[in-house]
ZAKOL-27551 format. One record per residue (C-alpha): x, y negated, z negated; residue number from 0; residue in three letters. Coordinates in Angstrom, 2 decimals, padded with zeros to 5 digits. Layout:
N
((X, Y, Z), NUM, ala),
...
***
This chain:
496
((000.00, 000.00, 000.00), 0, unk),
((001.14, -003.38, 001.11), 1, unk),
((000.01, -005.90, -001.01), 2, unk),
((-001.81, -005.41, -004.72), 3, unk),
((-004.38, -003.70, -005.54), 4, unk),
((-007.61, -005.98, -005.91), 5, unk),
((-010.56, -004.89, -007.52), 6, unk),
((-012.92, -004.79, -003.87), 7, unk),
((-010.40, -002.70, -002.65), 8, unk),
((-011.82, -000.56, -005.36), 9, unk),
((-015.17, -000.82, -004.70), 10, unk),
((-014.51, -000.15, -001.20), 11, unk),
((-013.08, 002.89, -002.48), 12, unk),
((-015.83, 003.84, -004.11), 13, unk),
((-017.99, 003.41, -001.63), 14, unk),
((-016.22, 005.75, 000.87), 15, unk),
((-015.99, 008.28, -001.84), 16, unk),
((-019.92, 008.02, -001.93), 17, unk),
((-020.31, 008.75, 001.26), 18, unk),
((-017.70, 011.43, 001.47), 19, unk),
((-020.03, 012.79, -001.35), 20, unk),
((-023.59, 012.22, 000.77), 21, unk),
((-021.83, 014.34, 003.54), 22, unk),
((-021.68, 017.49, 001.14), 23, unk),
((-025.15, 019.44, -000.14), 24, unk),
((-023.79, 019.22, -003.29), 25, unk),
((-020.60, 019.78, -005.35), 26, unk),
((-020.09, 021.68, -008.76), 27, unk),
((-019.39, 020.05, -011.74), 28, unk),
((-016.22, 022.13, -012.02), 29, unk),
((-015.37, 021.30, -008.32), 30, unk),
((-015.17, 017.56, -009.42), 31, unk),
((-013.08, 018.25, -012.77), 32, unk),
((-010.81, 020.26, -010.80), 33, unk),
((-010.15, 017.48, -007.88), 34, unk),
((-009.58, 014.84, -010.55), 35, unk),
((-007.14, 017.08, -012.32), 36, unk),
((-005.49, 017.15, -009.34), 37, unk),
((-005.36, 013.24, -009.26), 38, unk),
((-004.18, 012.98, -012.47), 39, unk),
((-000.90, 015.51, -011.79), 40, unk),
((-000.12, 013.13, -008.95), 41, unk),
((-000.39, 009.92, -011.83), 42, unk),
((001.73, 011.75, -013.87), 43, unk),
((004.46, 011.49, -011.78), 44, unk),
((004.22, 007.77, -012.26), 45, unk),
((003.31, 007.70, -015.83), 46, unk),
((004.94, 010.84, -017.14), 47, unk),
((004.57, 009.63, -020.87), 48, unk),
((002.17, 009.36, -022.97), 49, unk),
((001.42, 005.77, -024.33), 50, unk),
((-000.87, 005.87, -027.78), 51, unk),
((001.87, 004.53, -029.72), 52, unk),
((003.97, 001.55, -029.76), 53, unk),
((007.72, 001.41, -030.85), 54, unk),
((007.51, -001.31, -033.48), 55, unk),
((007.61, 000.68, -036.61), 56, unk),
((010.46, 003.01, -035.49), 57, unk),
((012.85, 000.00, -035.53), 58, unk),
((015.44, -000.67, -033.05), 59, unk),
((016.08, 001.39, -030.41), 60, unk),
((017.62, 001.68, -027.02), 61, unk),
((014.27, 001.73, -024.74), 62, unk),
((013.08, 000.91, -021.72), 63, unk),
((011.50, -002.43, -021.97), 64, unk),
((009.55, -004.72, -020.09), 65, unk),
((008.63, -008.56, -019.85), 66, unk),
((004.85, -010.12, -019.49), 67, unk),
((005.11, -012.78, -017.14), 68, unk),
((001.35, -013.20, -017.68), 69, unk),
((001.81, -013.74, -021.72), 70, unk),
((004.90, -015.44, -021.94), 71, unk),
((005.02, -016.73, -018.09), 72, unk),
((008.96, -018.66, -017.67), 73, unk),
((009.17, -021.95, -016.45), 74, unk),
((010.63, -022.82, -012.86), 75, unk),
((013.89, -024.39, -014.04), 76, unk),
((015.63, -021.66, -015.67), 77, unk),
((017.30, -024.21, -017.86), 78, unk),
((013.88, -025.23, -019.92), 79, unk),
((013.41, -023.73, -022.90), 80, unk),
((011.61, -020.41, -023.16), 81, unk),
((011.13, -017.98, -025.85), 82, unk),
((011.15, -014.63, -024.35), 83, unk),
((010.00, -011.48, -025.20), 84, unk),
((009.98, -007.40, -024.26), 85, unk),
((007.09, -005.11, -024.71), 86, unk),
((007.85, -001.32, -025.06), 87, unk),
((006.56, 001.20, -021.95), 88, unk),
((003.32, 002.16, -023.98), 89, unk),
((002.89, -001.29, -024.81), 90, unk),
((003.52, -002.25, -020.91), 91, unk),
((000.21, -000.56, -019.89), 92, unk),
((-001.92, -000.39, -023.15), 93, unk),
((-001.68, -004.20, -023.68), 94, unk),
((-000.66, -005.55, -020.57), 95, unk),
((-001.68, -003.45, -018.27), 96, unk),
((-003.89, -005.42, -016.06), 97, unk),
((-000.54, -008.17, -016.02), 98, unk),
((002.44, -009.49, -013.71), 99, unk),
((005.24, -007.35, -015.75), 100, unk),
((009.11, -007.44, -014.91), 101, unk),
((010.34, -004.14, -015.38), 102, unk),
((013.78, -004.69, -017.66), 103, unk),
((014.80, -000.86, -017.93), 104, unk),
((016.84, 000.29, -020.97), 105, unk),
((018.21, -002.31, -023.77), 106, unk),
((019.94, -001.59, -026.25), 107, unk),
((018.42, -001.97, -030.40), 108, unk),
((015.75, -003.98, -029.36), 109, unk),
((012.01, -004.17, -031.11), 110, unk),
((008.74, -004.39, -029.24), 111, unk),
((007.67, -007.66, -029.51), 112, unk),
((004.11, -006.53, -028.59), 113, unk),
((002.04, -008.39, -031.30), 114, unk),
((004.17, -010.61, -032.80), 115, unk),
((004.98, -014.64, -032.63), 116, unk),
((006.84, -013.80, -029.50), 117, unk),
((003.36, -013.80, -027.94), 118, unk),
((000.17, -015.88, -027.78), 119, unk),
((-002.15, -014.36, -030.46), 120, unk),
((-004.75, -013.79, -027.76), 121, unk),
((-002.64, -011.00, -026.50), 122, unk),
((-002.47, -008.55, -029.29), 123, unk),
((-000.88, -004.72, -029.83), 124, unk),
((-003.90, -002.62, -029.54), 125, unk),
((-001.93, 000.37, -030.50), 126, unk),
((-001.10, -000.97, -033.90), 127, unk),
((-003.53, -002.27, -036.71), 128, unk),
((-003.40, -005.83, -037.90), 129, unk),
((-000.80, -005.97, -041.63), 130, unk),
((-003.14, -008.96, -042.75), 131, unk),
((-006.70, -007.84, -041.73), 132, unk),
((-006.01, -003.77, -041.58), 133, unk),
((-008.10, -003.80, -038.30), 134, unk),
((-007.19, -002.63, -034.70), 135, unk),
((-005.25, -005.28, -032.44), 136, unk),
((-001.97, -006.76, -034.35), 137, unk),
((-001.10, -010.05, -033.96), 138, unk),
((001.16, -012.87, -035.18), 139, unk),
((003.33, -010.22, -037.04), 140, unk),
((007.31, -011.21, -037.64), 141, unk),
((009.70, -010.53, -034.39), 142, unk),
((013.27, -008.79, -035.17), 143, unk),
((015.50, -011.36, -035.82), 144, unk),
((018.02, -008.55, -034.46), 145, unk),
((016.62, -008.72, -030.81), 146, unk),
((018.63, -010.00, -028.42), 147, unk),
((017.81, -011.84, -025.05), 148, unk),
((019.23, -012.63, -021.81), 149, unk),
((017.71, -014.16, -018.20), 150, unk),
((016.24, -010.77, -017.39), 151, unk),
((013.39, -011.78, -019.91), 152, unk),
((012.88, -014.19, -017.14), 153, unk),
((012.80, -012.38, -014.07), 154, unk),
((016.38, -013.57, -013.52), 155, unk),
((019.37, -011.48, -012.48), 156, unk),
((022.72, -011.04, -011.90), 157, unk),
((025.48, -013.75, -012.35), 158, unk),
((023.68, -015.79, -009.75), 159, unk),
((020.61, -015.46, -011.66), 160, unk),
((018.31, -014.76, -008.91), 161, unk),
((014.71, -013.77, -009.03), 162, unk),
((014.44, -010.29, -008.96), 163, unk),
((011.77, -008.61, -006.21), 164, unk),
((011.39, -005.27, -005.76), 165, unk),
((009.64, -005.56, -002.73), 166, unk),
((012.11, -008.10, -000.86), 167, unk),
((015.25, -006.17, -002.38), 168, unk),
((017.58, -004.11, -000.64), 169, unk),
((020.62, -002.15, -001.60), 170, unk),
((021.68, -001.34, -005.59), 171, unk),
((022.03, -003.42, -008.23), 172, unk),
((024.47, -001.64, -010.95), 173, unk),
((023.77, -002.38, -014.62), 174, unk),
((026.85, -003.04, -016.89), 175, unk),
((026.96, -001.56, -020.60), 176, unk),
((027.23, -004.78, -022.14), 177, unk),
((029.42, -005.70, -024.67), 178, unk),
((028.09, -008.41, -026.79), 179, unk),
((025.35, -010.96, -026.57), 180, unk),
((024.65, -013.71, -024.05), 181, unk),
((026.08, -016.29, -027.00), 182, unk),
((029.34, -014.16, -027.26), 183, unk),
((030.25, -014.29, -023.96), 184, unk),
((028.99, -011.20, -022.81), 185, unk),
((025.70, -010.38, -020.20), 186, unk),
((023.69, -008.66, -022.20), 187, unk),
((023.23, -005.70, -020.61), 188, unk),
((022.15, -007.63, -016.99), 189, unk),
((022.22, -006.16, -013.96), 190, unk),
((024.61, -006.87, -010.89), 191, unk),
((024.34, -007.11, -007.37), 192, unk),
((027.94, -005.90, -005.96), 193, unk),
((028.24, -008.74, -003.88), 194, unk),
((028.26, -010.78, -006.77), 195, unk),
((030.82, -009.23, -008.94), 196, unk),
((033.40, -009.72, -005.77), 197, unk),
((032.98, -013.26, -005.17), 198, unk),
((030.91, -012.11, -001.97), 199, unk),
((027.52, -014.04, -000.79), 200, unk),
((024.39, -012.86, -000.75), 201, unk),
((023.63, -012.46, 002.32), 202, unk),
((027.41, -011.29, 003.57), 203, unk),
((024.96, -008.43, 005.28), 204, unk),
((022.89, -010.29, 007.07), 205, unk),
((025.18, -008.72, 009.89), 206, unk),
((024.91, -004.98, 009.20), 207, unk),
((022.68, -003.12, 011.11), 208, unk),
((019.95, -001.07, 008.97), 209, unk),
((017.59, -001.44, 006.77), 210, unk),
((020.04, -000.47, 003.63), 211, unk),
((022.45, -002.87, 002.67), 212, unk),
((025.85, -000.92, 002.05), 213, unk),
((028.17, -001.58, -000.66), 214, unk),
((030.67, -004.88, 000.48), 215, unk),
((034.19, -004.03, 001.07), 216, unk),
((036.59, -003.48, -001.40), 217, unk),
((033.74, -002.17, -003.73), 218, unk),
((034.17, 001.25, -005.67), 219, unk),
((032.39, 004.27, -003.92), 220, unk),
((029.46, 004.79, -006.29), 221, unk),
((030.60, 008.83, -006.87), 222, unk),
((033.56, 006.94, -008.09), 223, unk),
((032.40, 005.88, -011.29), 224, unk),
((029.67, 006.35, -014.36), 225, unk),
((029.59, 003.31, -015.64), 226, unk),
((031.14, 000.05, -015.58), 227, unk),
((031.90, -003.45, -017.54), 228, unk),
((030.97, -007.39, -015.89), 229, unk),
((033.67, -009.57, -016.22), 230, unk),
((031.92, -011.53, -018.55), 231, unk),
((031.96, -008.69, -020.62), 232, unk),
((035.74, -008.13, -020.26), 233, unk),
((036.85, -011.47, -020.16), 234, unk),
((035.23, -011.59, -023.71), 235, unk),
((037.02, -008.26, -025.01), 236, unk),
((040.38, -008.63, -023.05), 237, unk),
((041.52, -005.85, -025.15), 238, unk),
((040.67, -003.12, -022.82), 239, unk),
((042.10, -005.36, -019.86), 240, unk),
((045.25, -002.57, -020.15), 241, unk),
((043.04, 000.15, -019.68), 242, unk),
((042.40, -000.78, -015.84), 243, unk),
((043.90, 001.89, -013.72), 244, unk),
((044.82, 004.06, -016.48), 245, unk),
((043.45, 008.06, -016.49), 246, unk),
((039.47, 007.39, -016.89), 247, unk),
((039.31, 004.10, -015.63), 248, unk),
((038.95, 002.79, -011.74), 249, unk),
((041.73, 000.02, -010.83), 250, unk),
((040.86, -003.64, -011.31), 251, unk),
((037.61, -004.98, -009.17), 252, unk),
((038.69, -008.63, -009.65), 253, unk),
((035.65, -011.10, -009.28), 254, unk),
((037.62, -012.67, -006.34), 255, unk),
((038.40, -009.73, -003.74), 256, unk),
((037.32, -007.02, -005.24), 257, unk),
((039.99, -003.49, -005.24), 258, unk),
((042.19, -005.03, -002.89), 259, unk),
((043.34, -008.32, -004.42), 260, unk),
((046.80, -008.08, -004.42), 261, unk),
((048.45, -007.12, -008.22), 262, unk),
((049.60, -010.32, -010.25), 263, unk),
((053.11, -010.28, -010.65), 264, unk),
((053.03, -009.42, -014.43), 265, unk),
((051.19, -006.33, -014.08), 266, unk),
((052.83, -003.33, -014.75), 267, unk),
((051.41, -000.02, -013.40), 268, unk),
((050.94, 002.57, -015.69), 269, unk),
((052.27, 004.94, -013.64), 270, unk),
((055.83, 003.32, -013.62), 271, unk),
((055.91, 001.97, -017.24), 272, unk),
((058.49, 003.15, -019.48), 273, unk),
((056.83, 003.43, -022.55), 274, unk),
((058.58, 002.84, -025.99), 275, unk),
((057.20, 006.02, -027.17), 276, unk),
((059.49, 007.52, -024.43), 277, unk),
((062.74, 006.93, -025.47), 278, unk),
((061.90, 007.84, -028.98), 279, unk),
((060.49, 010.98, -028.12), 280, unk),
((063.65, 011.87, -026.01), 281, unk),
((065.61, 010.96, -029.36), 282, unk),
((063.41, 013.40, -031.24), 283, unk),
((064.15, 016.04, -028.74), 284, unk),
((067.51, 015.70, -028.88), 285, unk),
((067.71, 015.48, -032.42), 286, unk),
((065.87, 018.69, -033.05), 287, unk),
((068.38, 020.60, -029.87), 288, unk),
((071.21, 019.31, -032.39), 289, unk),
((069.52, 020.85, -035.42), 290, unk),
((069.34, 024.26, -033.38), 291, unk),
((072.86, 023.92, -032.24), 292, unk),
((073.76, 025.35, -036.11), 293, unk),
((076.19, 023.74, -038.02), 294, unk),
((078.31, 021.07, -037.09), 295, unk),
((082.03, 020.63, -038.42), 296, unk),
((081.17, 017.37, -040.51), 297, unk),
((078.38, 019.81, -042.42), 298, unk),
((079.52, 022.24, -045.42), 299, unk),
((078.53, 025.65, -043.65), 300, unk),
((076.60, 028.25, -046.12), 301, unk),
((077.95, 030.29, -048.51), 302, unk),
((078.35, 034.06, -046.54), 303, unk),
((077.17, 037.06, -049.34), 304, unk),
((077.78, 040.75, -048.05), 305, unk),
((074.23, 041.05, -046.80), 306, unk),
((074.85, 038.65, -043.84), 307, unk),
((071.71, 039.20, -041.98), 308, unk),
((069.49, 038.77, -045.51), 309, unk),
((071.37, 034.87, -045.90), 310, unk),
((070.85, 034.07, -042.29), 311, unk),
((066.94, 034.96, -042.24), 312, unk),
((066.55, 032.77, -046.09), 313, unk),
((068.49, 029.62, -044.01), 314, unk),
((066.22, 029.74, -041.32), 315, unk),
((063.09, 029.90, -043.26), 316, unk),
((064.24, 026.72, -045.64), 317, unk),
((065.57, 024.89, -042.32), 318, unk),
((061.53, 025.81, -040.85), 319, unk),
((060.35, 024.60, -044.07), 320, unk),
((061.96, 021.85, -044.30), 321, unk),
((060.52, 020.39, -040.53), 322, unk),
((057.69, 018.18, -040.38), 323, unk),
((055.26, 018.01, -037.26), 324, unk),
((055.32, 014.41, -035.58), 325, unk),
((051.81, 012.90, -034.71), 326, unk),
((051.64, 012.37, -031.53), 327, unk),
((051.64, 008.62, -030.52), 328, unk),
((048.94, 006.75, -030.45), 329, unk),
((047.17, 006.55, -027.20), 330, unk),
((047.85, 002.85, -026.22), 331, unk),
((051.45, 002.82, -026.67), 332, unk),
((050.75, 004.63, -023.52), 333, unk),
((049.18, 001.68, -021.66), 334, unk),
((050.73, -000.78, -019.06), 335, unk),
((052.81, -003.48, -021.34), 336, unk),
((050.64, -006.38, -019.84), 337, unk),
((047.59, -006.66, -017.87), 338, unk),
((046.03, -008.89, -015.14), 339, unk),
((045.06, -012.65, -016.24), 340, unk),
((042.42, -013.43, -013.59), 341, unk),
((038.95, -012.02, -014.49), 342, unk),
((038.05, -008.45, -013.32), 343, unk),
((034.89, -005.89, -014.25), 344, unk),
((035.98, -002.52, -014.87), 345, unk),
((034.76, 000.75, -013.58), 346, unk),
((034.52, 003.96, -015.91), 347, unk),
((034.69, 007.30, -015.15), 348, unk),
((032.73, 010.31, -017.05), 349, unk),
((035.56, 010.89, -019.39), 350, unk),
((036.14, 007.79, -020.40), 351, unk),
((035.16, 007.68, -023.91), 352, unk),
((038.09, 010.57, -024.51), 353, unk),
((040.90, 007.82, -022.94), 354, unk),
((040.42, 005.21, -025.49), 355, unk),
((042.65, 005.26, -028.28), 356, unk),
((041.09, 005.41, -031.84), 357, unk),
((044.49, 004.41, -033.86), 358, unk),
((043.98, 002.41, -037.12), 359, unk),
((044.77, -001.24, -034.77), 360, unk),
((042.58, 000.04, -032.19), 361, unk),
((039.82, 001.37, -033.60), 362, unk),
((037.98, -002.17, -035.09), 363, unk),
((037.48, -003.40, -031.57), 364, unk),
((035.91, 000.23, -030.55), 365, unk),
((033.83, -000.27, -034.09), 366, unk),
((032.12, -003.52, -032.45), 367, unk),
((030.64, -001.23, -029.62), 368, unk),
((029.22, 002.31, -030.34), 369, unk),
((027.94, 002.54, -026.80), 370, unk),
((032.25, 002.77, -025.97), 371, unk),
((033.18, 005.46, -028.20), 372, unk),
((029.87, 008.28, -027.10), 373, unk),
((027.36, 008.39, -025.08), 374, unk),
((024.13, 006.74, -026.17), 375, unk),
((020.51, 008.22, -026.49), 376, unk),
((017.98, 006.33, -025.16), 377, unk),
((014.27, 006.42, -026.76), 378, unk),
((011.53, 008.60, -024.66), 379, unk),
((008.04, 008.45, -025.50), 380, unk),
((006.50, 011.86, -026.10), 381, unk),
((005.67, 013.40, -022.70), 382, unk),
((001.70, 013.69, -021.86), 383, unk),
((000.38, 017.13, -022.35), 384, unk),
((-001.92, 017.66, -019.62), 385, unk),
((-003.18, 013.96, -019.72), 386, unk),
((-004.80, 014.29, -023.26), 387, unk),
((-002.40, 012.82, -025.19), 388, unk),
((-004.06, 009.53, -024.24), 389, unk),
((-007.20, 011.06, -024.76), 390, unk),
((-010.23, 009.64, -027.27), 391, unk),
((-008.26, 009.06, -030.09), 392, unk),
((-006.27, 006.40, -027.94), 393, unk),
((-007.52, 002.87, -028.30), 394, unk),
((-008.08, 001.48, -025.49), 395, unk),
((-006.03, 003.51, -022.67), 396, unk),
((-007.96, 006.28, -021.80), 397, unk),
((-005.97, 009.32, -020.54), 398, unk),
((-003.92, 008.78, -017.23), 399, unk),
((-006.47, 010.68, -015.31), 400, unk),
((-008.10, 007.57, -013.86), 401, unk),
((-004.49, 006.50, -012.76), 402, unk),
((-004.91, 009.34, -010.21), 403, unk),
((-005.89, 006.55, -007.20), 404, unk),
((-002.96, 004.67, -007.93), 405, unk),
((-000.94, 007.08, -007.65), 406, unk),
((-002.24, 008.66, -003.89), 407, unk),
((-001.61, 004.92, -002.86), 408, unk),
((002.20, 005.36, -003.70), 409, unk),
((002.58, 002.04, -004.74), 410, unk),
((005.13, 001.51, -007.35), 411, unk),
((005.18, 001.47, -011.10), 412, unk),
((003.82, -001.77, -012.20), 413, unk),
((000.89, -001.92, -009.49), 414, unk),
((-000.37, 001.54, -010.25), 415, unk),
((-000.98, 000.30, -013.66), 416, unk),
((-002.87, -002.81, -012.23), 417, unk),
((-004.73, -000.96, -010.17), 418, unk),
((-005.32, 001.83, -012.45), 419, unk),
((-006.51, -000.09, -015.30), 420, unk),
((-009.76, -000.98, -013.18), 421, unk),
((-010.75, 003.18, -013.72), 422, unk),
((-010.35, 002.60, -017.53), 423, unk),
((-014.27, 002.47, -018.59), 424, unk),
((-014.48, 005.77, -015.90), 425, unk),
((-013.12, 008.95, -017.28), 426, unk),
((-015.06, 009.41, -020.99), 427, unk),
((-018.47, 008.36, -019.18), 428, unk),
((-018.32, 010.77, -016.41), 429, unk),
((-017.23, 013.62, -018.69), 430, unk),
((-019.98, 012.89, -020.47), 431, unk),
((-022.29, 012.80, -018.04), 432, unk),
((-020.95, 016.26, -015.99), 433, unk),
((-021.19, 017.98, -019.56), 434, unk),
((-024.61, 019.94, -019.20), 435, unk),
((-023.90, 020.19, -015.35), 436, unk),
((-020.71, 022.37, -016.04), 437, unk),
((-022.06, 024.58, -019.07), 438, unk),
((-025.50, 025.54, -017.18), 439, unk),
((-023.50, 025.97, -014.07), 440, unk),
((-026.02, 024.09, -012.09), 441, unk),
((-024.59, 022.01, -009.58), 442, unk),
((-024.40, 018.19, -008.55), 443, unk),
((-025.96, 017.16, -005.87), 444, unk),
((-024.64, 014.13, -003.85), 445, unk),
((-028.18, 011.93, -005.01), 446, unk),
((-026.91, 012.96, -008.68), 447, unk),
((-023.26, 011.23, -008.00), 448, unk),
((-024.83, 008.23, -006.04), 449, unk),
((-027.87, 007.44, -008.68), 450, unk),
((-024.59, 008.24, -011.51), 451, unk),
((-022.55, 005.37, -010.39), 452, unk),
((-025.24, 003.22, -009.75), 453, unk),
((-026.50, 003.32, -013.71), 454, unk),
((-022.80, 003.08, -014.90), 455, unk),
((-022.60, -000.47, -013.09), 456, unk),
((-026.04, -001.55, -015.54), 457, unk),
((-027.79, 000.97, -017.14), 458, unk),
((-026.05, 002.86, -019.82), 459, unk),
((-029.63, 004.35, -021.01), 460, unk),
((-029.92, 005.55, -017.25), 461, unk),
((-026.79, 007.74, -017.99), 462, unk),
((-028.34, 009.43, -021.13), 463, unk),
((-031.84, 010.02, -019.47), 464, unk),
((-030.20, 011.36, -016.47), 465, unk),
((-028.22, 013.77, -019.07), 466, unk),
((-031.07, 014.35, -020.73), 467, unk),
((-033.09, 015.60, -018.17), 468, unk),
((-030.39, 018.51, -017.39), 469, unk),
((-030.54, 018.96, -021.07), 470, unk),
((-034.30, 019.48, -021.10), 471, unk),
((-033.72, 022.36, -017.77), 472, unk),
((-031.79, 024.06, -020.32), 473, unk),
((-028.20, 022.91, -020.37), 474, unk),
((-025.77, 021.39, -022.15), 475, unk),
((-025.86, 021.35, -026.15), 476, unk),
((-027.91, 017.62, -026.56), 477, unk),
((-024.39, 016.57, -028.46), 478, unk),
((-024.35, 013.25, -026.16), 479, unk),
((-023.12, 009.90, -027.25), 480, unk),
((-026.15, 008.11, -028.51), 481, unk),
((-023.64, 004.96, -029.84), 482, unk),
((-022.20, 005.20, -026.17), 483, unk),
((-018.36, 004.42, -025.57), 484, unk),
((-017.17, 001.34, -027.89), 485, unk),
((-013.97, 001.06, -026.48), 486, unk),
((-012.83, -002.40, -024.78), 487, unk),
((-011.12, -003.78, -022.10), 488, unk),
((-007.81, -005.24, -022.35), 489, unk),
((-009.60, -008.61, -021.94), 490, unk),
((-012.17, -007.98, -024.28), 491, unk),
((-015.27, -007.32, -022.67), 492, unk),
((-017.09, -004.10, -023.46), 493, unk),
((-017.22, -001.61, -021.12), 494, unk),
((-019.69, -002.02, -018.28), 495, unk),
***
């Protein structure tokens, strides 16, 4: 699908699904079920989790997040004062579902903000309850103070801080692991075009052929690397500056020319650096060959008794006793003495996290970054079990069933949700309405679908009669609704 979903392109699916329906005799109760089933495996694929519970109370995490440009909607000039916020994934479709969101991906020990100060009070969590009132729908409750923001909050990305659009977008962005805030010196986790990070234009493809931009020249291979550092991020930790070209590290991708900027003058390749702990350790060797050698004549030699062989086997277990095992040296003694000046990012390999040395000097600047010395975990939300862990007992959400159109349309993430959020008031109410159908086996005729949906758009007593009267045939158990469904729609009218 082209453009986003609008609510008469609904109704005009609808429609065609009514007639679809007046072509057929009739269908079974069970026949409908199972062809909605089918529609909701497809919306899984899109929404794989469930999303009945928001993040808040678990504390901070690293989670995927995502920013409400509806709720908190930035302002042109990206130098204006904003306040910005992130909304965890269950949040991102239970209470802003129906809204323009910017989809941040993973950040690191961050909060939901979903219901707090960070928003307007007219856009509550509906997955929480209110601390002050003990009612559904928080509000107004206290943001982390340990949440951390960049321009991605604001749709803006990449050193150049351009608007990000998925549809207009071509090529890869790479994300860097961030070290440090925004007010550090660091990116805060932002994401890079490649272009950028070389000193490259945007639009230095504008020539290239295709409709997938390639990497630029003098950019790593992307089977080259796992992970990789902005020179912001470097700049403002120069300590790992020696680590550049070093066993689990790429060479330097300086921000001007990329991998084949020629080496400053007082950059010493690892590979040809004589390292202090070198000559020592050739001293050691020798030492200990001199220590095998046996005696020499400045040393009193050992008193000989008549058992010869019994006095050399005791001097050779007091001369093993008497060693001591040398540590090995510590790992950056190993590094290049110096390191390049200008700025550079730097590429990682898998096994990077087993190259950095973890001496007593070295190990308070790894202490600073966790994500440097393993690999981090990143929050999931509990996967949905056959599309009923979003079932009644969620507030508001329904189960992803209804996403099922969405999902056909292969439109991406954010307008599935959008256009799936218009099915909300659907699923419950035709359940409910196919009950005595599917446990007397009798089947729906086409006038039974057509009259259903025309009640559900005014009449909810027109749904219960219509029940009823299967009911009174002799099917179903009479355990209908009578209250009918109370839940609400994100903007808070009931249910129509």
């Amino acid at each position: 699908m082209d453009g986003p979903v609008q609510a008469g392109d609904l109704r005009k699916s609808d429609q065609a699904r009514r007639e679809s329906l007046s072509s057929q005799d009739s269908q079974t109760a069970k026949q409908f079920i199972d062809s909605q089933m089918r529609l909701e495996a497809d919306a899984r694929e899109i929404l794989p989790y469930s999303f009945d519970s928001c993040t808040y109370a678990l504390g901070p995490l690293r989670q995927s997040l995502f920013a409400c440009q509806t709720c908190n909607p930035p302002p042109e000039n990206p130098d204006d004062a904003y306040t910005p916020a992130g909304v965890c994934y269950s949040c991102s479709i239970a209470c802003h579902g129906e809204h323009t969101l910017v989809e941040l991906f993973n950040k690191r020990n961050f909060v939901c903000d979903c219901g707090t100060t960070r928003l307007p009070s007219t856009s509550p969590c509906t997955l929480r309850d209110d601390p002050k009132t003990g009612k559904k729908g928080a509000r107004s409750q206290e943001p982390a103070a340990s949440n951390t923001y960049n321009h991605n909050f604001r749709n803006r990305f990449c050193g150049c801080g351009e608007k990000y659009d998925p549809h207009q977008e071509k090529g890869t962005m790479f994300q860097c692991m961030g070290l440090g805030t925004v007010e550090t010196g660091g990116c805060g986790e932002d994401w890079w075009h490649p272009e950028c990070l070389i000193g490259l234009s945007r639009d230095w493809h504008k020539a290239e052929d295709g409709d997938e931009t390639p990497l630029p020249p003098h950019f790593p291979a992307e089977d080259d690397f796992d992970q990789f550092l902005c020179f912001k991020c470097i700049d403002s930790n120069p300590w790992l500056k020696k680590y550049a070209g070093t066993p689990g590290f790429l060479p330097p991708v300086f921000k001007e020319g990329g991998l084949n900027k020629t080496p400053e003058a007082n950059v010493t390749s690892a590979d040809n650096t004589t390292s202090p702990a070198k000559p020592a350790e050739e001293t050691n060797t020798k030492k200990r060959k001199a220590e095998s050698d046996g005696p020499t004549d400045d040393e009193p030699t050992t008193k000989r008794t008549k058992d010869g062989q019994q006095s050399s086997t005791l001097t050779s277990i007091q001369e093993e006793s008497g060693k001591q095992e040398k540590p090995p040296s510590p790992k950056h003694t190993l590094l290049p003495s110096s390191a390049p000046t200008s700025s550079f990012s730097l590429f990682l390999q898998e096994d990077f996290y087993d190259k950095l040395c973890r001496c007593a000097d070295c190990f308070p600047n790894l202490a600073l970054h966790p994500q440097l010395r393993e690999e981090e975990e990143t929050y999931e939300p509990p996967l949905s079990d056959d599309g009923e862990a979003n079932g009644p007992g969620s507030t508001g959400t329904g189960s992803i069933l209804e996403r099922g159109e969405a999902a056909l349309s292969n439109v991406d993430r954010v307008r599935a949700i959008e256009g799936a959020m218009v099915y909300n008031h659907l699923r419950d109410k035709v359940k409910e309405f196919l009950k005595p159908f599917a446990e007397s086996g009798q089947a729906v005729s086409a006038d039974d679908i057509k009259g259903y949906f025309e009640k559900l758009r005014g009449d909810e007593q027109g749904i219960q009669d219509a029940a009823g009267q299967v009911e009174a045939l002799g099917g179903g158990d009479g355990q209908g609704d009578a209250d009918g469904d109370n839940r609400r729609e994100q903007n808070g009218k009931p249910d129509l």
